[in-house]
C-alpha positions in Angstrom: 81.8 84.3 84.8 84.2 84.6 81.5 86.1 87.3 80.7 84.3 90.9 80.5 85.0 93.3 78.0 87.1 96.2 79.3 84.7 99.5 79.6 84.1 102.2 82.2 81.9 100.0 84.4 84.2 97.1 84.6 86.9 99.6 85.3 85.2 101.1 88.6 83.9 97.9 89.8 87.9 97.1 90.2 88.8 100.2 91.3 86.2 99.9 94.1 86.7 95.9 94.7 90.2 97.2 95.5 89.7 100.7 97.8 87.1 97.6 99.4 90.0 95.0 100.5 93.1 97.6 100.8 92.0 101.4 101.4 90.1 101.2 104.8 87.4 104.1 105.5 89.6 107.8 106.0 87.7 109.9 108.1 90.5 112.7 107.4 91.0 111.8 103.5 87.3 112.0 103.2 87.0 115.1 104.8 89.6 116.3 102.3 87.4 115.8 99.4 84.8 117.1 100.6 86.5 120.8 101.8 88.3 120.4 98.2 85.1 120.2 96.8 83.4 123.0 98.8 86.3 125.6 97.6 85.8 124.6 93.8 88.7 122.6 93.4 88.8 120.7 90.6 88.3 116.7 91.2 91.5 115.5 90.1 92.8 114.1 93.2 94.6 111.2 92.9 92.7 107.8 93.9 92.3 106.3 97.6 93.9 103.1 95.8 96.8 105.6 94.6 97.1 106.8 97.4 97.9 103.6 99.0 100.3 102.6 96.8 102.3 106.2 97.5 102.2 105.9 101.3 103.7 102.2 100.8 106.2 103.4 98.1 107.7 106.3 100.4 106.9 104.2 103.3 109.3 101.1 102.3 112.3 103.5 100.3 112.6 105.1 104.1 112.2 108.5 102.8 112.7 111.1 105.2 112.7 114.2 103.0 109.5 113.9 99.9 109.0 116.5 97.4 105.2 116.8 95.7 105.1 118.9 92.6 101.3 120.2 92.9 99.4 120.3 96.4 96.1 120.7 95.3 93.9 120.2 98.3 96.4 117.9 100.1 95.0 114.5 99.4 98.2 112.8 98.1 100.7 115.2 100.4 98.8 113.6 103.4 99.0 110.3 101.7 103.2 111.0 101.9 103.4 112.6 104.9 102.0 109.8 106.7 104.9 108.0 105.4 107.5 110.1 107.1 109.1 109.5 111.0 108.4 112.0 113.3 111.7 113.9 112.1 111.1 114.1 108.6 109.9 116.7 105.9 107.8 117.4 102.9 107.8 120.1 100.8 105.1 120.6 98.2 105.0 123.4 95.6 101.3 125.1 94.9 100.4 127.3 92.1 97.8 129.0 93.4 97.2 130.4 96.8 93.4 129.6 97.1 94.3 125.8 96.8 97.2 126.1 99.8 95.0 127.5 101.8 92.8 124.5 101.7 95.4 122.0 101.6 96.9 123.9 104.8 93.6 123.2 106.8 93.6 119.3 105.5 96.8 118.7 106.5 96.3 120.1 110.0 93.4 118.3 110.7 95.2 114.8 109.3 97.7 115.2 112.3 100.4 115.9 109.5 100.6 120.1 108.9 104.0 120.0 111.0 106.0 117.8 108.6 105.1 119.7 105.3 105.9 123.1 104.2 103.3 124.4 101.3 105.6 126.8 99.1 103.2 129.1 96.7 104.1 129.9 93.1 105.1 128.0 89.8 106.9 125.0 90.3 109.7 125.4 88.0 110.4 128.9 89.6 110.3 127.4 92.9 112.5 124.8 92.2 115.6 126.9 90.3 115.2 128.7 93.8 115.9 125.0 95.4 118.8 124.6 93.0 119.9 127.8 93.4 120.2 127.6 97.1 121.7 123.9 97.9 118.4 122.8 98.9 119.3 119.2 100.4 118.5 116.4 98.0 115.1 114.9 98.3 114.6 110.7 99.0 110.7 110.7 96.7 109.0 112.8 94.7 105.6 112.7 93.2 104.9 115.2 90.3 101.7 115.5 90.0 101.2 119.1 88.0 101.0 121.0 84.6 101.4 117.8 82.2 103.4 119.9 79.2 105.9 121.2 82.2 106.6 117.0 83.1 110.2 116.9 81.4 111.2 119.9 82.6 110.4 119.2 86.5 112.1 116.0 86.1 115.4 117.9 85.1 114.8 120.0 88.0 114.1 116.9 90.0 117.1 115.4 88.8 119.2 118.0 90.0 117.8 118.0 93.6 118.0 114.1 93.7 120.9 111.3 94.8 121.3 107.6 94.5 118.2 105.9 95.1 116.0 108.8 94.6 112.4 107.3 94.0 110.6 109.7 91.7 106.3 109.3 90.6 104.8 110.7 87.9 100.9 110.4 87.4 98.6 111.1 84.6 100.4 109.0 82.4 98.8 107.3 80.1 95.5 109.3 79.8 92.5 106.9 79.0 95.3 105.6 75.5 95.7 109.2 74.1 99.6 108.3 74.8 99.3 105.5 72.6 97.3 107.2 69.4 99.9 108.3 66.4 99.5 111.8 66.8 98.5 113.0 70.2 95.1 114.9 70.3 96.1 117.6 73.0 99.4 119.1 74.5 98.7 117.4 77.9 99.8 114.1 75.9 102.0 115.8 74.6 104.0 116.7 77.5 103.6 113.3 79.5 104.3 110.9 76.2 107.9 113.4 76.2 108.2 112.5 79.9 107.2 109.0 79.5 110.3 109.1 76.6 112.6 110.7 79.1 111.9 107.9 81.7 112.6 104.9 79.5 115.7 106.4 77.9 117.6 108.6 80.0 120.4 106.7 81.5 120.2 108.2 85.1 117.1 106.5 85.5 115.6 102.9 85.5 111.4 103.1 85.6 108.2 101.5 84.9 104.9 102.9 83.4 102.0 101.3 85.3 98.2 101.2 84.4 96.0 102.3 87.0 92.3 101.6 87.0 89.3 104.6 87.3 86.9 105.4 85.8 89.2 105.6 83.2 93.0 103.9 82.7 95.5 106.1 83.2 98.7 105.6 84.5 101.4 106.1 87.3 105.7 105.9 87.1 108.0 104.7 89.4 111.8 106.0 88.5 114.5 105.2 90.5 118.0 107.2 90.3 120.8 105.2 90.0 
């Protein structure tokens, strides 16, 4: 078979030859979804394929203390705290209480509610709190939240990071509205500013990655030097 021109079918029959070979059946993760779903959530969970790649990305940097800017339902928290030894921690900072509350009984019922905190309120607040107080420094991070707030997280983030910090950012690249000359909404707005900050700021050293839905979108890995 030649080459197929790129469109929204190709794109899930990848996405699903890949959740096929590398993302076995999740009884828990599934489950998830479902409850999410049930409590009106909105279905913006990140991918079983994503979700993969996180638990292997916090899983190989040794991470014993993660970070997750926006909990929704607690599909990618359980994804990260799967990654973490019996002695480690997650914190992960909710907006609104109705989605804690779900991501709360998720957690618990993926074996992994005693390894993450759920802190309730806006992330930005939350974290000047973290500053404020000497909160230890944090090994990953995944911000995965209010898009036009991206840049000013990551300052945040910088500030409760070290060496070797590994810090994802998702939503990225937003079906190509990063790429057009003038961005058609402030959502690519706020991640082409944080897609800036990444490839310039000399703290950092980072990669944009494509990541196949039903749409392209995309997914950053940062490292602190």
């Amino acid at each position: 078979m030649g080459m197929q021109p790129v469109n929204e079918d190709l794109l899930e029959q990848i996405d699903a030859y890949i959740d096929e070979l590398f993302v076995p059946p999740d009884t828990a993760l599934e489950q998830n979804l479902k409850d999410a779903d049930a409590a009106g959530l909105p279905a913006i969970a990140i991918s079983p394929a994503q979700g993969r790649l996180m638990y292997l990305l916090a899983k190989m940097s040794g991470a014993r203390r993660i970070l997750e800017v926006g909990t929704l339902g607690g599909y990618s928290t359980t994804c990260l705290a799967r990654a973490l030894p019996a002695d480690g921690k997650l914190v992960t900072l909710e907006l609104k209480p109705e989605h804690a509350v779900v991501a709360r009984k998720n957690l618990d019922r993926a074996g992994v509610g005693g390894l993450v905190e759920i802190r309730v309120g806006r992330a930005g607040d939350l974290m000047d709190k973290m500053i404020g107080a000497g909160e230890a420094a944090f090994d990953f991070v995944f911000i995965d939240a209010d898009k036009p707030a991206y840049v000013g997280y990551l300052k945040q983030i910088l500030q409760l990071s070290h060496s070797g910090t590994i810090i994802i950012g998702d939503n990225l690249i937003r079906h190509a509205d990063v790429v057009a000359a003038v961005a058609p909404d402030e959502l690519a707005v706020g991640v082409k500013a944080y897609n800036k900050m990444i490839a310039t700021d000399p703290r950092l050293e980072s990669i944009l990655l494509p990541i196949l839905k039903d749409k392209i979108d995309g997914m950053s890995i940062s490292r602190v030097k």
